[in-house]
Backbone bond lengths (Angstrom), bond angles and torsions (degrees), N, CA, C in turn:
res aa  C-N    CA-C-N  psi(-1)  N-CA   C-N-CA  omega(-1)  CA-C   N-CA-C  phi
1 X - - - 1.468 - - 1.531 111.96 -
2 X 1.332 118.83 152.56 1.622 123.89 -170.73 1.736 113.64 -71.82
3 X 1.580 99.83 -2.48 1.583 98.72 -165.33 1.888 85.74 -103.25
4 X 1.237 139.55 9.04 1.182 128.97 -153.51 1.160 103.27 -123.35
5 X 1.229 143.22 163.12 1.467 152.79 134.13 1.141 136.69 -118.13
6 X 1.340 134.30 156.06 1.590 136.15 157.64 1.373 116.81 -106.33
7 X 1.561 88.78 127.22 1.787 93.42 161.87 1.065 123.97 -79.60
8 X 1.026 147.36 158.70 1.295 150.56 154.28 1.705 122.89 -109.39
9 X 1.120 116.81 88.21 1.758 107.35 -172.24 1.639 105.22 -64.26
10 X 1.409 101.67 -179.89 1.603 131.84 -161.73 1.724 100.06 -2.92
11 X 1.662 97.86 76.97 1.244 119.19 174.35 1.660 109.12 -130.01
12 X 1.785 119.51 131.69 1.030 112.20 -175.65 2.185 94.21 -134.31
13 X 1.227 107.60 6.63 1.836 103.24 -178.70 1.524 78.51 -160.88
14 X 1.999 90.12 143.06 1.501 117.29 169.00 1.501 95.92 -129.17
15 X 1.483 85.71 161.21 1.736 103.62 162.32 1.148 109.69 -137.92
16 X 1.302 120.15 167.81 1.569 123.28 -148.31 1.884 90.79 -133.51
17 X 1.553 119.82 0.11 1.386 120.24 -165.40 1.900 99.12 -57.00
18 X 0.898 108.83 147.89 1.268 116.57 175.77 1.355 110.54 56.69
19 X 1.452 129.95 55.34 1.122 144.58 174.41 1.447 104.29 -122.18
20 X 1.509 122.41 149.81 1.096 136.16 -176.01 1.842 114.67 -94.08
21 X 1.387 97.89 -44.93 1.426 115.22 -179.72 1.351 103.87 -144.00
22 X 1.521 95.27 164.33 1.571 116.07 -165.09 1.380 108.86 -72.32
23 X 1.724 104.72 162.75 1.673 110.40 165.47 1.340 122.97 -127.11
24 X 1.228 118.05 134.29 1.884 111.27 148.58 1.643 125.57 -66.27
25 X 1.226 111.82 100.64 1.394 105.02 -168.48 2.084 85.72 -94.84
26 X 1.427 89.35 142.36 2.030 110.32 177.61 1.435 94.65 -115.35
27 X 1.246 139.55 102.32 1.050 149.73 -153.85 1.946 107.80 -104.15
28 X 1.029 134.34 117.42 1.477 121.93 -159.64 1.524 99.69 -128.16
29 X 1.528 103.32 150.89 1.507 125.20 -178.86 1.706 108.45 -66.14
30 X 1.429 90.72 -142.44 1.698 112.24 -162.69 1.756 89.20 -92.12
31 X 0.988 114.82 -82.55 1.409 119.07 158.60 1.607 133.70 -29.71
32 X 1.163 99.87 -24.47 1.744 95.87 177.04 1.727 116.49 108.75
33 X 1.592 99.32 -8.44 0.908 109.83 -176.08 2.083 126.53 -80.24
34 X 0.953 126.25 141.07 1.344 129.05 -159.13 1.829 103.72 -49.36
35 X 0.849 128.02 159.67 1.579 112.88 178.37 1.926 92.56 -149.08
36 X 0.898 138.20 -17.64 1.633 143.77 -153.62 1.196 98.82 167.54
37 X 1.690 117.94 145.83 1.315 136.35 164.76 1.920 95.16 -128.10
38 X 1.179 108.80 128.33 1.184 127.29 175.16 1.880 120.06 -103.07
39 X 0.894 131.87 55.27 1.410 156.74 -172.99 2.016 90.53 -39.72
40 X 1.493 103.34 153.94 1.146 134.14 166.18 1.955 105.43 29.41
41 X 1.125 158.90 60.79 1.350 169.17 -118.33 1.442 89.27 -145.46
42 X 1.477 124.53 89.31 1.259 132.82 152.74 1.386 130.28 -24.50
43 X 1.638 122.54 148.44 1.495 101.64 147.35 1.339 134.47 -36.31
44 X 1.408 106.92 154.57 1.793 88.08 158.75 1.762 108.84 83.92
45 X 1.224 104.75 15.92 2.120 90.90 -157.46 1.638 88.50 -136.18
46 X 1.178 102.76 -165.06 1.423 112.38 -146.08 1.608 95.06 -166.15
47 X 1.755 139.73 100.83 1.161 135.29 175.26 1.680 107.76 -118.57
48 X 1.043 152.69 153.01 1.081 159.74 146.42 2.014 133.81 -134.99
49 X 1.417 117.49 162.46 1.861 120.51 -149.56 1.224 76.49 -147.13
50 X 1.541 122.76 81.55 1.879 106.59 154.19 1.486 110.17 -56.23
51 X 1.345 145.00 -0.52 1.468 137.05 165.01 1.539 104.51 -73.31
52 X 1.552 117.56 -45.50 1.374 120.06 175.67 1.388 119.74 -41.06
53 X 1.656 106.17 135.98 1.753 133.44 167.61 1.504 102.84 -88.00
54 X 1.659 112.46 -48.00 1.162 119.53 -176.71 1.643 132.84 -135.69
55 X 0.643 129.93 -165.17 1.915 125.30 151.52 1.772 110.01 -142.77
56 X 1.624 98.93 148.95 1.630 87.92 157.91 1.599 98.22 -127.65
57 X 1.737 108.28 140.07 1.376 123.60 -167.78 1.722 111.57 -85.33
58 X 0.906 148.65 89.12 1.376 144.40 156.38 1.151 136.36 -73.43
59 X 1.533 113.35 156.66 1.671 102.91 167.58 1.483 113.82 -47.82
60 X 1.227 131.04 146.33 1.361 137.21 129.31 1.653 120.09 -10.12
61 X 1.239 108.09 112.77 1.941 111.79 176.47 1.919 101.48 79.94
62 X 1.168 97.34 11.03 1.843 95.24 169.54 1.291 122.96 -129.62
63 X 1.491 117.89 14.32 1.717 128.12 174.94 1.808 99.80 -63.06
64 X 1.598 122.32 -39.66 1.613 125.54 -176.48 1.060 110.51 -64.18
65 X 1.853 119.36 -36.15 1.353 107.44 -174.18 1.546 123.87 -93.87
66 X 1.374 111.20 1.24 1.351 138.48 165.56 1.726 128.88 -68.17
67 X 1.641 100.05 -64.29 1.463 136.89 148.55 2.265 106.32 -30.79
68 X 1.510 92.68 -61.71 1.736 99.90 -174.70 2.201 110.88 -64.85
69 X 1.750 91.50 -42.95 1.716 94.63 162.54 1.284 105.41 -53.07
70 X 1.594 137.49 -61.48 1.417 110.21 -156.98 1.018 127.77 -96.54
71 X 1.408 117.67 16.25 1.291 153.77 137.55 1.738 123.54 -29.89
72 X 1.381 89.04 -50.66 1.407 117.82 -171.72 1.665 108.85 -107.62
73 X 0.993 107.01 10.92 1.832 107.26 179.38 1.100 111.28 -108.39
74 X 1.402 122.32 147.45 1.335 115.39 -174.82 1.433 126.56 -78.60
């Protein structure tokens, strides 16, 4: 669902092969903290954040409304 995500820990490269639809990958440091947002990442593709600890995978056009939640979290 578009409201959901997956993390993926001690992750620094995704691939999108055998994906149907695109992702916003929010790519996070040592701390947890945001380091790169990778917007719209096709099937078929290949993105990677050697700064990245982790990634979280989203729908496509929902990394802002994700980004604005943890914004807002304590």
């Amino acid at each position: 669902p578009p409201q959901w995500g997956l993390e993926i820990m001690h992750c620094r490269s995704v691939h999108t092969f055998g994906m149907r639809f695109a992702l916003d990958l929010i790519w996070l440091g040592r701390g947890g903290e945001v380091v790169k947002v990778t917007r719209g990442v096709r099937p078929r593709r290949l993105a990677a954040c050697l700064r990245a600890r982790s990634v979280v995978e989203v729908a496509a056009g929902e990394a802002d409304r994700f980004l604005a939640a943890l914004a807002t979290s304590p």
